[in-house]
C-alpha positions in Angstrom: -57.4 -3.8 7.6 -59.4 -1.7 9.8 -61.9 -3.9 10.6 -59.0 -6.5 11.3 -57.4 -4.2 13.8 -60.9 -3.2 15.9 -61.1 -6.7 16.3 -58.2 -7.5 17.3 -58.2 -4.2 19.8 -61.0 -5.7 21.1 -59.8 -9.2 21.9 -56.7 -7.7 23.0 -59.2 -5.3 25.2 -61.3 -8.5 26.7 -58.0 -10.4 27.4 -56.4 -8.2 29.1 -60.0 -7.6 31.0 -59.9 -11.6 31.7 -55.9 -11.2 33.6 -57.7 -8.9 35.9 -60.7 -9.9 36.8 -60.7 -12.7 40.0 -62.0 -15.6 40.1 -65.4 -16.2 42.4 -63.5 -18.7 44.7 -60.8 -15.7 45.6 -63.2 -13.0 45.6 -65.2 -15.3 48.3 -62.3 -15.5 50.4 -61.0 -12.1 50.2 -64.5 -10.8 51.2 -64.2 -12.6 54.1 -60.8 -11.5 54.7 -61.9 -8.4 54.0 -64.8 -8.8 57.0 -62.6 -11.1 59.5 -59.4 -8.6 60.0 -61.5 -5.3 60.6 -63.0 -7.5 63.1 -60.2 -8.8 64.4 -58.8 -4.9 65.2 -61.7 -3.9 66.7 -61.9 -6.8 69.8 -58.8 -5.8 70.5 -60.1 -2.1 71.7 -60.7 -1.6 75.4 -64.2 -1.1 74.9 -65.1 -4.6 73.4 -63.4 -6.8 76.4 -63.0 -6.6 79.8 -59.0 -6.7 80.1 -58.1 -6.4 76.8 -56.8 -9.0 73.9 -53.5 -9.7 71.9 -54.4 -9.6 68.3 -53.5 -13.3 67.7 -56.4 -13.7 70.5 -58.6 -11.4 68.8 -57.6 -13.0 65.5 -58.8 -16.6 66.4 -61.6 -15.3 68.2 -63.0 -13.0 65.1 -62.3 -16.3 63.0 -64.5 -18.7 65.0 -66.9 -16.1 65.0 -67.5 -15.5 61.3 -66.7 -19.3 60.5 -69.2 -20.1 63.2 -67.0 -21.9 64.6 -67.6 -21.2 68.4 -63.6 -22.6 69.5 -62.4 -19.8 72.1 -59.7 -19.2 73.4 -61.1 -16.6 76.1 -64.1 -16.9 78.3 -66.6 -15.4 76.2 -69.4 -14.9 78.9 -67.0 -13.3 81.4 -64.1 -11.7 79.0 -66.0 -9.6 76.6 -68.3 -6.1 77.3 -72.0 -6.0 75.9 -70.3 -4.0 72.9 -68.1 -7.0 72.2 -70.7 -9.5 72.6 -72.5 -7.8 70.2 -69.8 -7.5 67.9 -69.6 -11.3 68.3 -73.6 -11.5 67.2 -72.8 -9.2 64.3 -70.0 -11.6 63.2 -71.7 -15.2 63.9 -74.4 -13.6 62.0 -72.7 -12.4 58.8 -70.7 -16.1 59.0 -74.2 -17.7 58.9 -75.8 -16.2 56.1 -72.2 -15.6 54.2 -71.0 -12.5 52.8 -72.6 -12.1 49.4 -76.2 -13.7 50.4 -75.9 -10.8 53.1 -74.3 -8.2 50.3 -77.4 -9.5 48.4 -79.7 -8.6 50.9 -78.8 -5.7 51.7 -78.5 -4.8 48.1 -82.0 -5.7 47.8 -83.7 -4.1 51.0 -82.3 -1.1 49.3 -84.1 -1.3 46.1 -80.7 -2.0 44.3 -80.0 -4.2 41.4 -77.5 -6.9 41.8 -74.8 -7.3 38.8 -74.8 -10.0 36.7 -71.1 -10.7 38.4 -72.6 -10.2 41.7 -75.4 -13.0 41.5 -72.6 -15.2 40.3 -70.6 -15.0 43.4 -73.8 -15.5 45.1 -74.7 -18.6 43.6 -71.4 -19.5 43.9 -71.6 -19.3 47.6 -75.1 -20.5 47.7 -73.9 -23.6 45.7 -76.5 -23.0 43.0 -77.3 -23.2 39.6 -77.6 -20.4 37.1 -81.4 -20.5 36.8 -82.5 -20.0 39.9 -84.5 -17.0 41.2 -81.5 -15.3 43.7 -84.0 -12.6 44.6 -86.7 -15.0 45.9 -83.9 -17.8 47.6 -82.4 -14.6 49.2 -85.7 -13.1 50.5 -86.7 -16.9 51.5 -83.1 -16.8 53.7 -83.6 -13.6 55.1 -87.3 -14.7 56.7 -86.7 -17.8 57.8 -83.5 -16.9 59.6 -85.5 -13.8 61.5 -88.4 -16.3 62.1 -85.7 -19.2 63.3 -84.0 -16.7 65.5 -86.8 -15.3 66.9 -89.1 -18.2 68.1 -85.9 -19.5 69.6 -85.3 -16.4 71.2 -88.7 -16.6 72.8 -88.4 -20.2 73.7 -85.1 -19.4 75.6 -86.7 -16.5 77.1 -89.0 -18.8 79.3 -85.7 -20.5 81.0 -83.5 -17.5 80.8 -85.6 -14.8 81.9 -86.8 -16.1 85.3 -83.3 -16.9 85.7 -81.0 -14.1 84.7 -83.9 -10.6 84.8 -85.2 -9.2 82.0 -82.3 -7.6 80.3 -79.6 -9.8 80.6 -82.4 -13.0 80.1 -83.3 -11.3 77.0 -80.2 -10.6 75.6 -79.2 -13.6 76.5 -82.2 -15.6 74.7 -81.1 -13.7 71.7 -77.4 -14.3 72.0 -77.7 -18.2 72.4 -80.8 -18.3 69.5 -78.1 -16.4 67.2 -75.5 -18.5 68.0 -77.0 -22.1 67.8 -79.3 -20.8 64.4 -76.1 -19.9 63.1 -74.2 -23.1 64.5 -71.5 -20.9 66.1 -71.2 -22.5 69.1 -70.7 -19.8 71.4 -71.9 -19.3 74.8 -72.3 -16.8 77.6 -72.3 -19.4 80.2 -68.7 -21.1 81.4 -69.6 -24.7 81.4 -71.6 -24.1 77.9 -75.3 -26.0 78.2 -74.4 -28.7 80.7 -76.0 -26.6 83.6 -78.9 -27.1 81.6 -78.4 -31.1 80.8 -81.6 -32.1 81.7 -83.5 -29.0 80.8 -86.0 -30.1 78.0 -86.7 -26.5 76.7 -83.0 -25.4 76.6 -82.0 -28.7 75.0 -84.9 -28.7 72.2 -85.1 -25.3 71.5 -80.9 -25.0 71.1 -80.8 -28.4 68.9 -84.0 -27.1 67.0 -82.1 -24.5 66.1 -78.9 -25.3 64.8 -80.5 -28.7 63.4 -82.7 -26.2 61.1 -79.4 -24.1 60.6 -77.9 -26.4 59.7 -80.1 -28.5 57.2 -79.6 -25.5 54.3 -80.9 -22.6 53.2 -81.5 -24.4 49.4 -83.7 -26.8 51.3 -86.0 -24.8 53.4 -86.9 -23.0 50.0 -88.0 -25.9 48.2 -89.7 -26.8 51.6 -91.3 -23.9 51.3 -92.3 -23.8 47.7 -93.3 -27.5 47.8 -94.8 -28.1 51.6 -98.7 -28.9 49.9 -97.7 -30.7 46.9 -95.7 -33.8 48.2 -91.9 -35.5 49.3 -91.9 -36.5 45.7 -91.7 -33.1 44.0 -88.6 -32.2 46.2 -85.3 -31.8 44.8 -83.0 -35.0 45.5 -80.8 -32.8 48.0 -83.7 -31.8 49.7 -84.5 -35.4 49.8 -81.3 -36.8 51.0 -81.2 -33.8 54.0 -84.4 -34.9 55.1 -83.8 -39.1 55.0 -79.7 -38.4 55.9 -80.7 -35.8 59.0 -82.6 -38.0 61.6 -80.7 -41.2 60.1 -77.3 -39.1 62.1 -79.0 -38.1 64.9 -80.5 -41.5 65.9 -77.4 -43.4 65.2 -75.1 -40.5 67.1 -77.8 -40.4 70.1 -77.9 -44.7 70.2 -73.8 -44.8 70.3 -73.4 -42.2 72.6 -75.9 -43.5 75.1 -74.6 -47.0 74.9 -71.1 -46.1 75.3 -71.1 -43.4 77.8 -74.4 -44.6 79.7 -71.8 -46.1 82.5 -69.4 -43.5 82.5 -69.7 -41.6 85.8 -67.9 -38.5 84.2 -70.5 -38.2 82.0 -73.8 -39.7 81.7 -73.8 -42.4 84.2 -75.1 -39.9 87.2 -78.1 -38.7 85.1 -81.3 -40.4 85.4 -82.6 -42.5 82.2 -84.5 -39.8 80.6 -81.8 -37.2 81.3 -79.2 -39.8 79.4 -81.3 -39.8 76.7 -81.8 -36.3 76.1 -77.8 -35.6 76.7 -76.9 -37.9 74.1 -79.5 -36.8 71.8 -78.3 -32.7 72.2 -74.4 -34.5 71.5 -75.2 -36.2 68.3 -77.2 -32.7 67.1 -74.1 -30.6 68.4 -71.7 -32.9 66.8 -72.5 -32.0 63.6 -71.1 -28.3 63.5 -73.0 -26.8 66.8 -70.5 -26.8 68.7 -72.4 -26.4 72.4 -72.2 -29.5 75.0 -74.2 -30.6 78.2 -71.9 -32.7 79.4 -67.8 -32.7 79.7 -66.6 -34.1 77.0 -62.8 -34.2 78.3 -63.9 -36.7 80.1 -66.4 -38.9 77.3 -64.3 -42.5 76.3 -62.0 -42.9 73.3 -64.7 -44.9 71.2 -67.3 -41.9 72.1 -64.8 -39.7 71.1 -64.3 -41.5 68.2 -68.5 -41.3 67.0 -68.2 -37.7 67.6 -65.0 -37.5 65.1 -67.2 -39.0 62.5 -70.1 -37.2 63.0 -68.3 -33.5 63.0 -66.3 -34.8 59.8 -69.5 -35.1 58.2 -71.1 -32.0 59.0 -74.2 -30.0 57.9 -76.3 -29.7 55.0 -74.5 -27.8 51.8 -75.4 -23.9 51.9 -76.1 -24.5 55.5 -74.8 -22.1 58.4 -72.7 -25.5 59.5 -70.1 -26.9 57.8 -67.8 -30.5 57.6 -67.4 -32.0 54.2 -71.6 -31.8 54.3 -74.4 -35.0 54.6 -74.7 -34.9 51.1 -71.2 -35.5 50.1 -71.1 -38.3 52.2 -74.2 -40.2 50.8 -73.0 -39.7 47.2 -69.6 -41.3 48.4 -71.4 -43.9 50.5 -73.7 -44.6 47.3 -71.2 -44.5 45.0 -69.1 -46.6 46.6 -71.7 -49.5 46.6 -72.7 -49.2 43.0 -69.2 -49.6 42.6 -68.9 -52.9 44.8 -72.1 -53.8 43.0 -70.6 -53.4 39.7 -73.0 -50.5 38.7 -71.8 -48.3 36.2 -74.3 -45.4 37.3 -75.0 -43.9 40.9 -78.5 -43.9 41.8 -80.4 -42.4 44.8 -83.9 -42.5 45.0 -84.7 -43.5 41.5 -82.5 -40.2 40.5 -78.8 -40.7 38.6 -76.5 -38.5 40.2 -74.4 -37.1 37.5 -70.3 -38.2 37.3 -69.6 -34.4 37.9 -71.2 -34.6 41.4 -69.5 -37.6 41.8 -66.1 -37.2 41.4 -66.6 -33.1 42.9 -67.5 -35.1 46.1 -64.2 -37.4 46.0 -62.2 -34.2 45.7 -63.9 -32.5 48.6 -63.3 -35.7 50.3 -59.9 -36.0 49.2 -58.6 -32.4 50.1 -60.6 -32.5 53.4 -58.0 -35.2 54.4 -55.2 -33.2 52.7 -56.2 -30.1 54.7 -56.8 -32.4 57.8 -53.6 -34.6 57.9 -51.3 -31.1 57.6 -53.2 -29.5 60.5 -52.3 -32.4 62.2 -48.9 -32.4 61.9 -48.2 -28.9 62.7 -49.9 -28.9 65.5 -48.4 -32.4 66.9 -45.1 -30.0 66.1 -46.0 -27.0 68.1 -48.7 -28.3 70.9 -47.4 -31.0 73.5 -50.9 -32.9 73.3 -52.0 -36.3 73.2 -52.9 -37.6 69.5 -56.3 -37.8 69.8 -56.3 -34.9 71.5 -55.0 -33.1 68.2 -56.8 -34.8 66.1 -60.3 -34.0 67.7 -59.4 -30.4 67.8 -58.1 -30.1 64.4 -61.8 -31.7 62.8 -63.8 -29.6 65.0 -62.0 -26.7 63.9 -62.0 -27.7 60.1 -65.8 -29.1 60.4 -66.4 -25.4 62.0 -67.7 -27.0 64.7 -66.6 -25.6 68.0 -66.6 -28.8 70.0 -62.9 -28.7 72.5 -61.3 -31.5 74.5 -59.1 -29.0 76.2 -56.4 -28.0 73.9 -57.9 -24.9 72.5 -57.7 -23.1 75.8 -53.9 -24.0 75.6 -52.9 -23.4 72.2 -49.5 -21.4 71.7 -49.3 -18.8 69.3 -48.2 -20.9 66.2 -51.0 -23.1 66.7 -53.8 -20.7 67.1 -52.3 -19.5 63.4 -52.5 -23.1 62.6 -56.5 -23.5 63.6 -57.2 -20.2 62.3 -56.0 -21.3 58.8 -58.2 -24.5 59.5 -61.2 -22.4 60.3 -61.3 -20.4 57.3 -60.8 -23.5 55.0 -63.7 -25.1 56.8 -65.7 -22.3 56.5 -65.6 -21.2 52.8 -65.0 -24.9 52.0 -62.0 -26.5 50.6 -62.6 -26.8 47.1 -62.9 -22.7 47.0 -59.2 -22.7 48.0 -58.3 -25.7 46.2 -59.7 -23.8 42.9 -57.8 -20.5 43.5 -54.7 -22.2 44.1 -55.0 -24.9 40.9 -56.6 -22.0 38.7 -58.4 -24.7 36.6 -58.7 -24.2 32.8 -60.8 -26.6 31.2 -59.1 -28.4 27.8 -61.3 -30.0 24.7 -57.9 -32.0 24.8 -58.6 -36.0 24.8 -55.9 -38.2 25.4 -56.1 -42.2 24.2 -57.1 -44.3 27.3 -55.0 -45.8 29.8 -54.9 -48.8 32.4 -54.1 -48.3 35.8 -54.0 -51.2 38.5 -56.3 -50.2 41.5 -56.7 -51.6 45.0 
């Protein structure tokens, strides 16, 4: 009898334990809660902008920030004090790496030990598996993103420098490397790059950055660990990033050349080489950068349309960008034809992709659209805007990418609530917040088969 009752004081004990303890989906987004609405107080102070900010304003602001984002509804270059644009580094920053990688580095730097719950939420956020090595994939993030920020820092320096005097060419250089590394999207300068549309070292250095960003952290690690021994002892992710990646580009830069090439709003006054280079930096922005060289107010419906597309799909999964990811999308695309095909497995590259992945990708797909489609009906409630309009500003919010047509600077009230519930979705993903609102509980329950007529 005693031993029957420690036992069962025990369970009793652990399931009371298990009520309490969150899940890692809603501890991710109450950490960033938890980071957004301190930073959110603080723009409002006097000494972070120029003449002040309502806290809806410094809401949305501190939310494109740490989603890296970049969507503003304030002139960032002229509105905020060097205090606030540093605030605004701080956050783009802290949005790039994510809250735990960064609680994990900081952890480490400090010679602490990370609980065994604390590495879960990092892998959780890191979108890995239980055996990797977190120390050495953290310390691999922290380097690289230094190194990344740096040389494109130094890059920007050459242009910048000349151009602005040292201090505010340097800080500027550092503010625009931080931002496109982190593919925030935000910019000191009014009109964004497009005073800088033909300038090769702006355009490369920018796009070198936030295509880097945005290819993920996962993947420049196995770069890293496998740069002498060959493409075939990559991981398939790494794989598809690095066949999927250029793949985009070239097919964003070719459409956006041939269909705004005689548009004299956009590309049609720039010489050939200039053309080229503009719609190249546009496909690399589209997918979650968020910076443009060119108005795109004034780019065609079917242009408009490609760029849609493009920020749908996104970055690269545990990437600073975001969109339902390039992986997601080739796993749908491929398991859609071995579908059409008959197949009954998806393969890529000589690797099966397992049924989990498979169907995990239809339900980020699926709630993506969910997520999407309500946006898009609030807003068409609250903001008197043209369709497209709305629907371009709603993806590039929810694809955290930063790209505007217009509306953003417009929003009311109720819709800058609106696209700051989008931005946070985007950013810590919509299957996080589809999991802490479901609350799945797996089942060993099997039920007998059923038919259902499809299509």
């Amino acid at each position: 009898m005693i031993s029957f009752s420690k036992q069962s004081a025990v369970l009793h004990v652990k399931k009371e334990n298990g009520k309490k303890r969150w899940s890692e989906p809603r501890v991710i987004l109450f950490s960033f809660l938890a980071i957004l609405l301190p930073g959110a107080l603080l723009l409002t102070l006097p000494i972070f902008s120029v003449s002040g900010l309502s806290f809806i304003d410094a809401l949305f602001t501190a939310t494109s920030a740490i989603s890296v984002t970049g969507l503003g509804v304030v002139d960032t270059g002229e509105h905020f004090t060097f205090t606030g644009k540093v605030l605004l580094m701080i956050l783009m920053q802290i949005g790039g790496l994510g809250q735990m990688t960064l609680s994990a580095i900081l952890l480490y730097m400090f010679g602490l030990r990370l609980s065994l719950r604390q590495q879960s939420l990092t892998k959780e956020e890191l979108g890995q598996g239980k055996s990797v090595n977190l120390r050495k994939l953290v310390k691999h993030i922290l380097v690289f993103s230094c190194i990344a920020e740096l040389c494109g820092m130094i890059l920007l320096a050459v242009r910048f420098v000349p151009q602005l005097g040292w201090s505010e060419g340097l800080f500027s250089a550092l503010f625009h490397a931080v931002s496109a590394f982190n593919n925030a999207g935000f910019s000191l300068f009014s009109d964004s790059m497009m005073s800088y549309v033909g300038d090769p070292l702006v355009n490369f250095t920018i796009a070198g950055l936030f295509i880097f960003g945005g290819l993920g952290f996962t993947v420049i690690s196995d770069l890293h660990g496998n740069f002498f021994r060959g493409f075939k002892h990559l991981q398939l992710h790494t794989k598809i990033m690095l066949l999927a990646t250029p793949c985009l580009l070239a097919f964003g830069t070719l459409l956006f050349w041939l269909l705004e090439s005689n548009n004299p709003n956009t590309l049609a006054t720039l010489s050939t080489l200039d053309q080229w280079l503009a719609a190249f930096f546009q496909s690399a922005s589209a997918r979650t950068a968020g910076f443009n060289s060119i108005d795109l107010s004034q780019f065609t419906y079917p242009a408009l349309l490609v760029m849609m597309v493009l920020m749908l799909i996104g970055a690269g999964s545990t990437s600073t960008g975001g969109g339902i990811k390039v992986s997601t999308f080739v796993v749908a695309m491929v398991a859609t034809w071995a579908f059409l095909r008959q197949r009954n497995k998806v393969v890529i590259l000589k690797r099966t992709v397992p049924w989990s992945t498979v169907t995990k990708c239809l339900a980020i797909i699926v709630v993506s659209f969910f997520v999407l489609i309500n946006a898009m009906f609030l807003l068409m409630i609250t903001e008197n805007a043209s369709f497209h309009i709305v629907m371009f500003e709603t993806i590039s919010a929810f694809a955290t990418v930063g790209l505007t047509a217009g509306l953003t600077a417009e929003l009311s009230d109720a819709g800058k609530v609106i696209m700051v519930v989008v931005m946070i979705i985007g950013r810590i993903g919509p299957l996080t917040l589809a999991y802490m609102l479901a609350r799945p509980k797996p089942t060993l329950l099997k039920y007998p088969d059923g038919h259902v007529f499809a299509g």
